[in-house]
N, C-alpha and C positions, 0 to 999 in steps of 0.2 A: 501400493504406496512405494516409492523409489526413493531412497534416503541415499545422499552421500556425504564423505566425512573431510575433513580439514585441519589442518593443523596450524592454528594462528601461531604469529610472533611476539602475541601481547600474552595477558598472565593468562588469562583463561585461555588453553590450548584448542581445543575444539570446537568448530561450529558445525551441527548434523541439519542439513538440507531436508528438506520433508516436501517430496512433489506428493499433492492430497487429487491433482485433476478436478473435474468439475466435480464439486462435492456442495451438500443444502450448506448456509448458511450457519445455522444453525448447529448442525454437527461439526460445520468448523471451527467456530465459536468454542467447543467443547474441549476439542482437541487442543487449542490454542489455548486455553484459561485452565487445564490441567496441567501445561507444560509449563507455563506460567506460575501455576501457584507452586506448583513443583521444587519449578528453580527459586523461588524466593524462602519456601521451606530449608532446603538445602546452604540457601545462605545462613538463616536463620541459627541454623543446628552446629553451621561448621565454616565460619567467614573466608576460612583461607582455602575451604575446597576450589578445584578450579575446572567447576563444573561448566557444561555442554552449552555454548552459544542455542541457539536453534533460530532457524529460518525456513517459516512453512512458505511455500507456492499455491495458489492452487487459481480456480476459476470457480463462481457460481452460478446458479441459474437466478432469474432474473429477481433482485431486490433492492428495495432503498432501506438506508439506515440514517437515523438520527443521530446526534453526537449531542452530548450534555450542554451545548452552549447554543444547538442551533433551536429552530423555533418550528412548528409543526403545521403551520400556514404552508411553510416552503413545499410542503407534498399539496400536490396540485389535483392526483386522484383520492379521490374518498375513499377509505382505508374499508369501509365494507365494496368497494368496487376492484381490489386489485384482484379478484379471479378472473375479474373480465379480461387483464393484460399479464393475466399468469407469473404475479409480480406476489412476493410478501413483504412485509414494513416489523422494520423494530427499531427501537430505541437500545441503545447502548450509553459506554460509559467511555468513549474516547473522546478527544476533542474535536471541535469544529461542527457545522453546519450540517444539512442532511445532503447525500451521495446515492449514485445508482452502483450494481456491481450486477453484471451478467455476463454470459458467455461471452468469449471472444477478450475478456477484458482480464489482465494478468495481474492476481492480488496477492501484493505480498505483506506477511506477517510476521518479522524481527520480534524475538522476544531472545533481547540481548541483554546480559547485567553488564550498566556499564560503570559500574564500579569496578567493573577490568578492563574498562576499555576509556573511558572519559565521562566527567559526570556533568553536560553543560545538553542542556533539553535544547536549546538554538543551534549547537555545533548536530547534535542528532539529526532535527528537521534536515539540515543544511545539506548533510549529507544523503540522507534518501534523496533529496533533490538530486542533488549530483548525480549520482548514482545513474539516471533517469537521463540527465544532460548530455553526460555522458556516451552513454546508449544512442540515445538519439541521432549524437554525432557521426554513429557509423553509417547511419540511413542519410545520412549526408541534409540533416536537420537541423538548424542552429534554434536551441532551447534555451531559457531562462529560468530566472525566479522576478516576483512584483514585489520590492517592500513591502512591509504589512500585510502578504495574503501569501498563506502557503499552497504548494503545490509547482507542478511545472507548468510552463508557459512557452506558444510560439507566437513571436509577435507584438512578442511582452511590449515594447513600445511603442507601438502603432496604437491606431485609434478602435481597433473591436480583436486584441488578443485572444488568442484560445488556448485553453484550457485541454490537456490532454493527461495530465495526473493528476489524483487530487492526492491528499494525505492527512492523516489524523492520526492522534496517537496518544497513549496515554502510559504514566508510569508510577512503580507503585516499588518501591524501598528500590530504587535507578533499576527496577526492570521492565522492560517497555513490551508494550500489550498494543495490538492493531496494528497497523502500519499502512499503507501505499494501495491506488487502485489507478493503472496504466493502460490505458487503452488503445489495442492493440488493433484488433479486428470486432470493436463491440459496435451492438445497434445502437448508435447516438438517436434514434428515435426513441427512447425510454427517458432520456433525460428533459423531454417533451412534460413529463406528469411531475416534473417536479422544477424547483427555482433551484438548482447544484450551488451550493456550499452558501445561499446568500446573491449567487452571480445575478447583476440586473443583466437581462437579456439583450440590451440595449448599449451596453457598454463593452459586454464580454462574452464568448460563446465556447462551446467545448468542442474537442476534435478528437481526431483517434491518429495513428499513426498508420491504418491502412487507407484511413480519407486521403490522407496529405500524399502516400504515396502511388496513390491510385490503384493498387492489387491487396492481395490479401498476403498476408505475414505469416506463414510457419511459426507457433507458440512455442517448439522447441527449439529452436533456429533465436526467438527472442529471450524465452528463459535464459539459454547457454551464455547469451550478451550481459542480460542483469546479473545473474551471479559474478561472472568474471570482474564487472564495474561495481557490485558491492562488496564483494573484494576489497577492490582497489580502496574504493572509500572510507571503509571502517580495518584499514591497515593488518588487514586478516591475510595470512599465506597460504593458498590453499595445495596440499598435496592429497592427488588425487588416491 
């Protein structure tokens, strides 16, 4: 596990980086909802502590998740068949629709209080977007957002957009659980067993950033870009 440290400009001084690498699902879930409850304990006990942002990384091996709003139609394989595509399925408690997450695909998990940072859940979204947009633009990609549907977008105004981030997220006394799923170098054939986030097939389609640029992307070469543009987005100073 490779952690690095930061020193923001806002009240809470530190955010600790957590690279977890290709790690189950499930154990990162774990990891994630102990640091979670952690920080919110710590608010709990001491309001003006100005305790640890954290932002995990990692990649997992092949699985779709549900989000409390989406609907369970959208998984296209019958859930006694995902050994067949060496896939597992869980329901969770972030927002939005159901998503794949597999190798190749850089998922990141913010669990920020932003009661030191800003308390507006749409300037949040806005910003992982960004974040994402951003990045993009170094690959020499012009990315978006669609009103009314979260996530990033190439294409966004054309007539069959795609979809290469999704994003879901959920927060509990302003500290944010889940976050982001970028697709970097993943097998877009998985998102085959399922309807992603709601999207009609027909109107919208997903992409990776190695489809668009026809080779395959270095995940270190890509993390070193996200951090540095969410940084920039959530107004954090980072010294190394």
């Amino acid at each position: 596990m490779t952690e690095f440290q930061n020193t923001s400009t806002k009240i809470s001084p530190d955010l600790k980086i957590i690279d977890l690498g290709l790690i189950d699902y499930q154990e990162a879930w774990n990891i994630q909802t102990t640091i979670h409850q952690n920080l919110i304990q710590q608010k709990r006990e001491n309001p003006m502590d100005f305790s640890h942002h954290s932002l995990i990384l990692c990649e997992h091996p092949h699985v779709f998740t549900l989000g409390k709003s989406g609907t369970e139609s959208n998984l296209l394989q019958p859930r006694d068949k995902m050994d067949d595509i060496q896939a597992r399925f869980y329901k969770i408690n972030r927002g939005g629709d159901i998503t794949y997450h597999g190798p190749g695909q850089l998922v990141a998990y913010p669990i920020l209080d932003l009661d030191k940072l800003f308390t507006d859940v749409h300037r949040f979204v806005r910003s992982l977007e960004n974040t994402i947009i951003d990045l993009l633009s170094e690959y020499g990609l012009e990315a978006g957002q669609i009103p009314g549907v979260t996530g990033v977008w190439l294409d966004k105004d054309q007539k069959m957009p795609r979809k290469i981030c999704a994003i879901g997220v959920h927060l509990s006394r302003w500290v944010s659980l889940h976050g982001l799923a970028f697709n970097v170098n993943t097998n877009l054939d998985y998102f085959k067993y399922i309807i992603p986030c709601g999207i009609d097939p027909k109107e919208k389609t997903v992409t990776s950033l190695s489809k668009e640029l026809q080779r395959e992307i270095p995940m270190p070469e890509v993390k070193e870009k996200f951090i540095k543009h969410f940084i920039h987005n959530f107004e954090l100073k980072w010294i190394p």
